[in-house]
TIKEMI-452324 format. One record per residue (C-alpha): residue number from 1; residue in three letters; x, y, z. Coordinates in steps of 0.02 Angstrom, whole numbers, plus 50000, padded with zeros to 5 digits. Each point is the difference from the previous one (the first is absolute). Layout:
# TIKEMI-452324
<NUM,'ALA',<X,Y,Z>>;
...
END
This chain:
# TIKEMI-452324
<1,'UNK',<53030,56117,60377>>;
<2,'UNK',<49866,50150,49985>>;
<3,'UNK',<50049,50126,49875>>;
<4,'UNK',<49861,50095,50013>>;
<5,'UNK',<49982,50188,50085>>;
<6,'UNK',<49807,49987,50027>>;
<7,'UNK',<49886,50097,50143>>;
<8,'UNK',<49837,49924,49959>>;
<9,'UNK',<49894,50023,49860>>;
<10,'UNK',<49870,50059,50113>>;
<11,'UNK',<50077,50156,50065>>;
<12,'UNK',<49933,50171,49910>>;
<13,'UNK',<50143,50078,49915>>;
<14,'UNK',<50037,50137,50142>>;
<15,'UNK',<50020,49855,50144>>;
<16,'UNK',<50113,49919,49861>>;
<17,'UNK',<50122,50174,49995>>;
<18,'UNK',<49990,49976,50195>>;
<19,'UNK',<50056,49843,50024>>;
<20,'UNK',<50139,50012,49868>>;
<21,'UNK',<50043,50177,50121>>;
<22,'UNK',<50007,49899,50131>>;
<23,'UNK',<50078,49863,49955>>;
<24,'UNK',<50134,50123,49901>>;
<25,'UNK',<50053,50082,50181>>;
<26,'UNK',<50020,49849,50095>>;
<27,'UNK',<50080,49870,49893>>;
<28,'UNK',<50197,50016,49977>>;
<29,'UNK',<49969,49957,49815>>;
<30,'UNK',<49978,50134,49854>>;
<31,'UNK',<49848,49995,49911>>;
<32,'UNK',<50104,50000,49825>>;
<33,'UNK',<50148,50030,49978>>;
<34,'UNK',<50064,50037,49808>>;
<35,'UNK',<50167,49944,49929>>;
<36,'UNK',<50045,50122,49866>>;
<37,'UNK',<50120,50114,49937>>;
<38,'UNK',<49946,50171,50011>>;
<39,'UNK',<50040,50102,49832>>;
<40,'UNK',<49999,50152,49917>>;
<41,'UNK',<49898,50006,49876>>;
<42,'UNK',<49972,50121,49840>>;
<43,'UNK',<49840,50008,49950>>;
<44,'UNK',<49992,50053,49803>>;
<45,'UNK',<49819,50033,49898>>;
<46,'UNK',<50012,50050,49817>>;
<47,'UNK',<50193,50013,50013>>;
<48,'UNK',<49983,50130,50127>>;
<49,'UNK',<50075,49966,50185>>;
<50,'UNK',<49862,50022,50117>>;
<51,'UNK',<50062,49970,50155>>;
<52,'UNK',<50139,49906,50089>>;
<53,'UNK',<49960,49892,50166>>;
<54,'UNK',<50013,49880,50121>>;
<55,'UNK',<49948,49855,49926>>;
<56,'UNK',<49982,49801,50008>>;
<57,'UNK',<49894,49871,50096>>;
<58,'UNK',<50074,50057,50154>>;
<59,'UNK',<49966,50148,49979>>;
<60,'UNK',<49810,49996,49913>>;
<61,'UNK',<49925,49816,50096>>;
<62,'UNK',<50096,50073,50185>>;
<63,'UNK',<49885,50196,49975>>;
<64,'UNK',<49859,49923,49952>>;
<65,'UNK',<49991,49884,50138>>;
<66,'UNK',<50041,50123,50123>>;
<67,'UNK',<49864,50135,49958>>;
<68,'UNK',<49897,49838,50021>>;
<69,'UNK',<50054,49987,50203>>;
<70,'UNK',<50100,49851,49950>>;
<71,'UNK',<50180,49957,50112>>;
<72,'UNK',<50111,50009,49861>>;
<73,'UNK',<50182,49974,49985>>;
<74,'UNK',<50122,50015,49844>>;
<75,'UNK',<50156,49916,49960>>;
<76,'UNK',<50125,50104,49881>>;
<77,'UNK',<50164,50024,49919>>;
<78,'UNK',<50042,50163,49946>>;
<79,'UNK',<50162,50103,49968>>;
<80,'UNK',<50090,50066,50177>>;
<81,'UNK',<49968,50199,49926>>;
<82,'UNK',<49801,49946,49986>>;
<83,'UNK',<49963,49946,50167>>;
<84,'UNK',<49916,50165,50052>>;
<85,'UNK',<49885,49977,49854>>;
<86,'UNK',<49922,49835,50039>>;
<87,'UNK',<49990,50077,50180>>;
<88,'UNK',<49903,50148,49913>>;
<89,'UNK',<49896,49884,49910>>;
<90,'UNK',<49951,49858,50126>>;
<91,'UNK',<50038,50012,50173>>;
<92,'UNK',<49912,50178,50007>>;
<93,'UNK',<49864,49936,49973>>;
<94,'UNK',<50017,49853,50135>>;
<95,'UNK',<50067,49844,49912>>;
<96,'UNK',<50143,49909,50082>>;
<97,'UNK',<50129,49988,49857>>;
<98,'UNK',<50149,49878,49992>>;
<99,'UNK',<50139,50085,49928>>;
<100,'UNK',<50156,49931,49931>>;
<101,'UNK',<50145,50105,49884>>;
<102,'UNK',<49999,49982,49799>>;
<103,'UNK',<50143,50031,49880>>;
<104,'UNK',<49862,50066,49920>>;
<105,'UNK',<49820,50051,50018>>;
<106,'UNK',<49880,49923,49839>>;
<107,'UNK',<49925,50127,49872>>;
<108,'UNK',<49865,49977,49905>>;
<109,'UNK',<49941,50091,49848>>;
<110,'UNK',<49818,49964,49962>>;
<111,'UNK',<49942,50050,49844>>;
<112,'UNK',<49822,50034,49934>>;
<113,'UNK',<49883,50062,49870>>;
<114,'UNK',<49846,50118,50045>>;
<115,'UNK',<49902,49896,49885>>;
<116,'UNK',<50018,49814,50094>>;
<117,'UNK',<50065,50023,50172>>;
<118,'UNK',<49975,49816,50025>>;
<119,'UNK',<50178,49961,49923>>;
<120,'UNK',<50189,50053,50021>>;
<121,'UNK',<50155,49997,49952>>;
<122,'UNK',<50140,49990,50120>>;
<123,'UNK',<50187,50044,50038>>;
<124,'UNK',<50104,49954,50118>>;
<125,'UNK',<50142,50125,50048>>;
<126,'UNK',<50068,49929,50141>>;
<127,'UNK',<49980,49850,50114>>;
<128,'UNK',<50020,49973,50178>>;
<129,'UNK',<50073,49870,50108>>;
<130,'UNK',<49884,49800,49993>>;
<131,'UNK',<49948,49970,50164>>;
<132,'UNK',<50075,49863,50117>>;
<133,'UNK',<49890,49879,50116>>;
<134,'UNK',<50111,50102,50155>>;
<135,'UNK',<49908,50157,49923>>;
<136,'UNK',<49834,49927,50050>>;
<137,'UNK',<50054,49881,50135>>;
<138,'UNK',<49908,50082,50144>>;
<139,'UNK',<49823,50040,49925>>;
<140,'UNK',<49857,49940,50069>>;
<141,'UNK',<49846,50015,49915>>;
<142,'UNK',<49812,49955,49974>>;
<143,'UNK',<50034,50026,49823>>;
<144,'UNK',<50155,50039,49921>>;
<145,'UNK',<49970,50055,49800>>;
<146,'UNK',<50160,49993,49892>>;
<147,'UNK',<50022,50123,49891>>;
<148,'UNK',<50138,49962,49875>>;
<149,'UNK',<50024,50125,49853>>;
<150,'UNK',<50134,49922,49884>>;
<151,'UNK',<50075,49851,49982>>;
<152,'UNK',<50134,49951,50149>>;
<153,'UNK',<49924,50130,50130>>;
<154,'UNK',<49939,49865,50108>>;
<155,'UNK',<50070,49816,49982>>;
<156,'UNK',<49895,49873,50032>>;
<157,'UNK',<50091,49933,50135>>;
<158,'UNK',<49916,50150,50101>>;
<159,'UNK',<49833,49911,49952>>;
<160,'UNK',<50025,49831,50082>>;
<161,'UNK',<50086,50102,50126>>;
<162,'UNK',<49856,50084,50072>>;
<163,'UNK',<49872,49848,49983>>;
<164,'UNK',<50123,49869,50092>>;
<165,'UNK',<50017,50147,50144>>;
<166,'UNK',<49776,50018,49965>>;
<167,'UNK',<49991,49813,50027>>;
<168,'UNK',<49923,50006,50151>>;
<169,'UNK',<49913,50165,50005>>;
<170,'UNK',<49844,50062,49913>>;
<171,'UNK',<50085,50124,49892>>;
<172,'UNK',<49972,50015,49807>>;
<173,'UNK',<50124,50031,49855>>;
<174,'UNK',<49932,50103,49867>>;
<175,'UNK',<50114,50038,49853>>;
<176,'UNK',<49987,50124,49830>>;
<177,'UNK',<50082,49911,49873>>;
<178,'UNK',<50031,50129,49880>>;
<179,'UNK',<50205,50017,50052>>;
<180,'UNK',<50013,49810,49955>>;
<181,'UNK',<49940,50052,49833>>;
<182,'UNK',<50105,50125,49946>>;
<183,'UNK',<50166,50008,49946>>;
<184,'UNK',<50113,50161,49972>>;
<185,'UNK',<50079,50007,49823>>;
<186,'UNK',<50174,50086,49945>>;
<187,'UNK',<49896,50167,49938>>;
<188,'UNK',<49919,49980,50194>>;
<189,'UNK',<49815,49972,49906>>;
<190,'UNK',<49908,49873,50128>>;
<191,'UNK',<49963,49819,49907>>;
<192,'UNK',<49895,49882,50037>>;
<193,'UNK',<50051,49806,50030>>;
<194,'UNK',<49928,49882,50084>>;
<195,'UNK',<50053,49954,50177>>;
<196,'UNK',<50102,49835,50006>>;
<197,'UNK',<49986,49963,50186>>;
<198,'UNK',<49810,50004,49993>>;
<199,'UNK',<49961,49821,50034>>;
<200,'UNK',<50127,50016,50151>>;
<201,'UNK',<49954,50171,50060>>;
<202,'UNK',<49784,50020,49992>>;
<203,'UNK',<49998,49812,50111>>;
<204,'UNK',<50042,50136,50134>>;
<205,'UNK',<49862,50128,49960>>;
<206,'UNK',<49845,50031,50061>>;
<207,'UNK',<49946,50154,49910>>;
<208,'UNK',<50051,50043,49822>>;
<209,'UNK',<49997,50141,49898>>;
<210,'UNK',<50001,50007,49839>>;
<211,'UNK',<49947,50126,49832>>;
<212,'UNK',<49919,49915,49853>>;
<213,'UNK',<50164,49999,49911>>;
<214,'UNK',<50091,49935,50135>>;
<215,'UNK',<49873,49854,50032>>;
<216,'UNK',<49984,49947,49828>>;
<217,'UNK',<50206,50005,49992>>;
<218,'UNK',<50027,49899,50169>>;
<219,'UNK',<49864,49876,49956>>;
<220,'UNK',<49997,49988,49800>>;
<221,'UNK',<49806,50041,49998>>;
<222,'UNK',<49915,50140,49917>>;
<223,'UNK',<49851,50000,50084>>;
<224,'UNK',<49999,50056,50203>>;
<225,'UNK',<49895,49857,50062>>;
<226,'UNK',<50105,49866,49917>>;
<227,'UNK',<50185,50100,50069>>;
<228,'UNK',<49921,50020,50174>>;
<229,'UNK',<49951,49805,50006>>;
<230,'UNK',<50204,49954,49928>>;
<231,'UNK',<50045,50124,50129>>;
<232,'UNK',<49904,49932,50145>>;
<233,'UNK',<50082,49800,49947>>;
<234,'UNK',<50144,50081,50032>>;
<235,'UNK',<49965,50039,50182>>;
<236,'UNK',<49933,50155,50014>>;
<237,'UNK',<49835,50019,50105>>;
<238,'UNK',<49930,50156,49944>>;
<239,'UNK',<50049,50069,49830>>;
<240,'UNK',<49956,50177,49946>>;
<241,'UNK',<50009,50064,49838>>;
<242,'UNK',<49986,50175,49944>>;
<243,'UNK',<49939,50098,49849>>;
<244,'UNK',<50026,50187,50022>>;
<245,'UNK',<49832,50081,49944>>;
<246,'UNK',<49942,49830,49945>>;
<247,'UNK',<49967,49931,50187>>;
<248,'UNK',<50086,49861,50093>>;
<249,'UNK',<49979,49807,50042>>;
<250,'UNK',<50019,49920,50122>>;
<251,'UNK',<50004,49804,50046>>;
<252,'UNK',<49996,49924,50149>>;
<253,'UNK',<50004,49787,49937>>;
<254,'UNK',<49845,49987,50041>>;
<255,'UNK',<49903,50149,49901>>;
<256,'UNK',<50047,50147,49878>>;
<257,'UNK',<49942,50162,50008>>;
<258,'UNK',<50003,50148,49867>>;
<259,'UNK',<50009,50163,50083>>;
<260,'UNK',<49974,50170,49902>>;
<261,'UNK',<50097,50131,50027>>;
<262,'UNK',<49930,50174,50039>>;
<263,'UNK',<50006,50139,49878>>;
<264,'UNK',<50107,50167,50079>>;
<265,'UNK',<49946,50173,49987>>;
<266,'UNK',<50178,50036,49921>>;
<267,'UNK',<50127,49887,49928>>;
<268,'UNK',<50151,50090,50082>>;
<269,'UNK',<50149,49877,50030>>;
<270,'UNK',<49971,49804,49976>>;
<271,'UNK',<50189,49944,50092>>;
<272,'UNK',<49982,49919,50153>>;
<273,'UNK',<49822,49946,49968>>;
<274,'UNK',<50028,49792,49999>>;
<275,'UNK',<50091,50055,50171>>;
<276,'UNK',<49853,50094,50080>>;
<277,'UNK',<49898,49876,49927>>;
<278,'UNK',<50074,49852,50089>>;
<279,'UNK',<50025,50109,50162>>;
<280,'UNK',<49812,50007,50005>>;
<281,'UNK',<49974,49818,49961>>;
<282,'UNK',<50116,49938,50163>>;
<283,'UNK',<49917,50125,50116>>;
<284,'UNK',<49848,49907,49963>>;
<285,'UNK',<50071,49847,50032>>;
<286,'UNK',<50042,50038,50157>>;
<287,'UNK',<49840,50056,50041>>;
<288,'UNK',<49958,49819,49937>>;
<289,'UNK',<49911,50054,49813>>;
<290,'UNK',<50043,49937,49866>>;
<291,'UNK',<49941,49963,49820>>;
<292,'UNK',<49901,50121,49919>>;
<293,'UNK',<49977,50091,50162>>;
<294,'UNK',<50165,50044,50034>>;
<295,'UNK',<50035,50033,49798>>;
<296,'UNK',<49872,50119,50002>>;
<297,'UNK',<50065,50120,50132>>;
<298,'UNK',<50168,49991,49920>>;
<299,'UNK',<49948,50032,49852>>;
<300,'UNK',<49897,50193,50068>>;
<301,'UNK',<50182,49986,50085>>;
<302,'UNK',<50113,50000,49846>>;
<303,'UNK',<49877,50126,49908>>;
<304,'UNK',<50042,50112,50169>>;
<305,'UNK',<50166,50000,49942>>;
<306,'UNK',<49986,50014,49814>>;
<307,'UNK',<49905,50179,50029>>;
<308,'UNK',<50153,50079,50074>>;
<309,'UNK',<50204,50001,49974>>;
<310,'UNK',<50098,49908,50104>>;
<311,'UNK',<49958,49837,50129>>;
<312,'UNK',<49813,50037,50100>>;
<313,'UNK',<50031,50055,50192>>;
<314,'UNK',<49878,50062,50065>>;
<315,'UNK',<49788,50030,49970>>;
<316,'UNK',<49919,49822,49981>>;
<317,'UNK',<49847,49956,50026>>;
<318,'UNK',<49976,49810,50091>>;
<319,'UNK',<49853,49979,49991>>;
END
């Protein structure tokens, strides 16, 4: 079966956003749809709360795409009482969003220093519903990017789920790994551990994200390269591994490719960054870049993003 999303190579880039319009309005499919628990999070720098939002990968990946003129959807679980604020948050701004009721919506605490805003600590004060393959059992998709943030929100039975109903279609499953990775202690401090259904649950991916840390725990590698390549044996066609300010890589099985990241004006909130990040990365893909092409515009993507609180929206340049 063809995986792959790809208008030819030979289009310019503005006939490439054309077709992928076009193609967006008259096919019954999303263009990606997110799976995701939308959270609150608390942002703290220093100590000092700095602001409390939306957060997540449904939340940062679904805006990003949209202010890019992708078809997005979102599939969510969050308390009955905060219904009206993923309504605030998405569907304003024109992404179809799958709803279904909590016990609880998740909340994040994220916590920083001034001085390195490439690592956190986290909390977790409350945790929402896992989802269920009925949850998801009417997406369609050309991609559909899983974004799991602990442990348990999305069991892997969801995974085969969506590539047995994918079988015979051309769409793509492109996963963050990071909620695999993390487990919530008894103080609610986020740990890491490695994910024990990996050899089961990457067969089924075709797009993997991954930070250094996370690579080097899932594969048992320090260097990216050699992670990426364990990775890839696993199943995974496209692995992409990101640095914060030190860049990204990506590998494709074939080829690896070190992509810089670009230096911001002002460092002003680093959360959601991987998400944007990735969000740029798949809308190249489906305008059928990928390598260092594609890491390269979502990398000026996730610097976007780092210049300004809260997930980007709006104010892009494409080109």
């Amino acid at each position: 079966m063809s995986k792959e999303a790809t208008p030819s190579r030979r289009l310019t880039p503005h006939s490439r956003r054309v077709l992928l319009a076009l193609t967006s309005v008259f096919s019954p499919m999303f263009d990606i749809c997110i799976i995701g628990h939308v959270t609150k999070d608390i942002i703290r720098i220093d100590g000092e709360i700095t602001r409390e939002i939306a957060g997540g990968t449904a939340i940062y990946s679904a805006l990003a795409l949209r202010s890019l003129g992708a078809n997005v959807a979102v599939a969510t679980k969050t308390a009955g009482d905060d219904r009206p604020f993923v309504n605030q948050e998405l569907e304003r701004w024109g992404i179809t969003v799958f709803w279904q009721e909590s016990e609880k919506t998740t909340i994040f605490e994220n916590n920083y220093r001034r001085d390195n805003l490439d690592r956190r600590t986290q909390n977790v004060r409350a945790i929402a519903d896992p989802f269920t393959v009925e949850d998801v059992a009417q997406i369609e998709a050309k991609i559909v990017h899983l974004g799991p943030l602990i442990q348990g929100d999305i069991p892997i039975d969801i995974i085969s789920t969506i590539r047995d109903r994918n079988k015979f279609k051309t769409g793509q499953i492109s996963l963050d790994a990071q909620g695999y990775l993390r487990r919530v202690d008894a103080a609610e401090t986020v740990c890491p551990v490695d994910w024990k259904e990996k050899e089961t649950g990457l067969q089924f991916v075709d797009i993997l994200k991954v930070d250094r840390t996370e690579a080097c725990l899932l594969s048992g590698c320090d260097r990216p390269e050699e992670a990426a390549k364990v990775l890839a044996n696993l199943g995974v066609r496209e692995v992409v591994i990101t640095f914060g300010s030190g860049g990204s890589y990506i590998y494709t099985g074939d080829r690896g490719d070190r992509v810089p990241a670009f230096p911001p004006q002002e460092e002003v909130d680093p959360t959601g960054c991987g998400d944007t990040y990735i969000a740029g990365y798949l809308y190249q893909r489906l305008l059928g870049l990928q390598g260092r092409e594609a890491g390269e515009f979502a990398a000026r993507l996730a610097t976007r993003k780092l210049e300004g609180f809260g997930p980007l929206k709006t104010g892009f340049d494409k080109k």
